[in-house]
C-alpha angles and dihedrals in degrees: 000000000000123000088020119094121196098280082059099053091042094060084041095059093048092055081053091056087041099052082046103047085039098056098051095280105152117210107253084069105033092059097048091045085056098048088056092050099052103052093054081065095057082246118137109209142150115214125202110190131185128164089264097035145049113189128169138158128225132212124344137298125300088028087029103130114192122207131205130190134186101215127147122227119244141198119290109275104199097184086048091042091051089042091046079049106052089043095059095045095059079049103059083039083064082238089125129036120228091255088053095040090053094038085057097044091056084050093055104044090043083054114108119260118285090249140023123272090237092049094051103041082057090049094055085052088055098043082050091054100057087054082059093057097050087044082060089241118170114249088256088059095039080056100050095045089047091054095044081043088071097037090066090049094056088046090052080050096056093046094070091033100066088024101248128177107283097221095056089068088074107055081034099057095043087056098050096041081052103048091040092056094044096044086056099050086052097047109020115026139327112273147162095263086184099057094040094051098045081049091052092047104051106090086062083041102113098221085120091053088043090056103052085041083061093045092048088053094047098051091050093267092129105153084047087044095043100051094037084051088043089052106050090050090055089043089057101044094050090044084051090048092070097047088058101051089050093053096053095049095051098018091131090054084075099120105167113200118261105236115020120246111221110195123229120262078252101068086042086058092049097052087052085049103056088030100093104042085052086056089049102054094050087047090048106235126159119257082241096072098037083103089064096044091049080060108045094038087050095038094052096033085055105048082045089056105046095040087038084047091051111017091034128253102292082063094042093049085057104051101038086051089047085053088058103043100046087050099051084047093058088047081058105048095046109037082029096226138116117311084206090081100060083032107057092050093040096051096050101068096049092044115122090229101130084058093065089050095044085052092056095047095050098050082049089066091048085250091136106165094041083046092056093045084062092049107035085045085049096057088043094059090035086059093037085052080051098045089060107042085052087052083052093057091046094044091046109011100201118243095226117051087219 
């Protein structure tokens, strides 16, 4: 630590919250990695974390500072997270000094994407694709989905691109996956506009927030719980906001098909198949641990399938989420890096998130009982999801925090 005083080691320790936060740490996990971090430092601190603020206090009372910082919290960035990782970890082996260790984090978070922009926005149709296939959608509506799929990608691209508000994406994207639908089954060929675009939209759908929300209550992280809760919610009603303003204005394109296309078992096992590297390149992880992520997302979807199939899904939730957990555990314990990145990929597949949107659609069609069973059965598989990954971490605890 030579040439840094304490001021310096302060500011260093929030751009390590911030790179966190800003990477899909949740707190539960960024406080505590903090903590450790810290200490290795011979720095005594205390960390609050939501998803809008980082705030942590150095030293004690009358010399105690106390720091504050506005960030916004990000999708999990698997390659960042494992980078962030390996860097502190020299630096709590004293093989890098603070000055090095915040020299190669800015490094790291300044480096390009994993992957290409192209190459993710077609990943995310076909990510929405697959969704089409388990929601026993025809191939015309598998194809469609796919391809607004990728629509909503290149308009999240263009987001950040021009620098628009960030909370306009979601109203906008639900329009235009509405109307697109719509429009299609009026001009082209009749369709399920509502399963193609619930199929287009999942990948913006927040069942993975809403999870972690679950978990950070769980574990005592209210004010974190309580704002990222706060915050799916809003995410889903203004997405849903959009769908409904595109189906009252062409509501009378709807034009179902007149005999209903069920697709082979085949198609069913491919879409298992290509899942989980669609997963993986949104979550950015390397090509080398795919095979790891193939394991953990069928292991857990799996478990979640056969115990969901004969206990009923809130067993099946569990278990496939205790699957998960436990898996990505293991990943931790024996490569010695984060169990985020196994886990992201792994609990996605598995989120209640098309729930929540069925809920609203229903109670937009005045259908209110049939409107709470979908929530009320949304927040159930969403605590059964955290009941298990907390099992997991009880079963396994991983070896890294991250």
């Amino acid at each position: 630590m030579s040439g840094f005083d304490s001021r310096d080691i302060y500011a260093f320790l929030m751009r390590v919250g911030e790179l966190l936060h800003q990477h899909g740490t949740p707190s539960h996990r960024l406080e505590r990695v903090m903590s450790k971090i810290s200490k290795s430092l011979k720095i005594e601190s205390v960390f609050l974390y939501t998803p809008t603020s980082l705030i942590a206090s150095f030293g004690r009372s009358p010399h105690e500072q106390t720091l504050m910082r506005r960030v916004d919290s990000g999708t999990v960035d698997a390659d960042k997270l494992i980078r962030f990782d390996e860097i502190l970890e020299e630096l709590e082996a004293g093989a890098l000094s603070v000055s090095q260790a915040a020299e190669k984090l800015e490094q790291a978070a300044a480096a390009p994407p994993l992957y290409s922009t192209w190459f993710t926005s077609l990943a995310c149709g076909v990510g929405c694709a697959t969704v089409a296939v388990f929601f026993g959608g025809s191939s015309i509506e598998v194809s469609v989905a796919g391809f607004i799929g990728v629509v909503i990608a290149i308009l999240e691209v263009l987001q950040s691109k021009f620098a628009i508000e960030r909370g306009l994406i979601f109203p906008v994207s639900g329009f235009v996956a509405a109307m697109a639908s719509l429009a299609f089954a009026r001009w082209v060929c009749p369709i399920d506009d509502r399963l193609v675009t619930l199929a287009s939209l999942v990948i913006l759908l927040p069942g993975f927030v809403f999870t972690t929300a679950l978990t950070e209550l769980a574990v005592g992280h209210l004010s974190a719980g309580a704002a990222r809760l706060a915050g799916a919610c809003a995410t889903l009603l203004t997405l849903f906001l959009g769908v409904a303003i595109a189906w009252k204005i062409g509501e009378h394109w709807r034009a179902l098909p007149l005999s209903i296309e069920t697709l082979s078992l085949g198609y069913q096992w491919i879409a298992i198949a290509i899942a989980p590297a669609a997963f993986a390149v949104l979550f950015r992880v390397r090509v080398s641990r795919w095979l790891l992520i193939y394991g953990v997302c069928l292991s857990g979807y799996f478990a979640a399938k056969f115990f969901g199939g004969r206990y009923g899904i809130e067993v099946g939730s569990f278990l496939g989420a205790l699957v998960v957990g436990c898996g990505s555990n293991l990943y931790a314990r024996w490569r010695d890096r984060p169990a985020m990145v196994p886990l992201a990929p792994g609990i996605i597949m598995l989120v209640p998130g098309s729930l929540g949107y069925r809920s609203l659609s229903a109670l937009l069609n005045r259908h209110t009982i049939e409107g709470v069973d979908f929530a009320f059965g949304t927040i159930l598989i969403g605590m059964s999801l955290v009941g298990g990954l907390l099992a997991s971490s009880a079963i396994i605890p991983p070896k890294r925090i991250l």
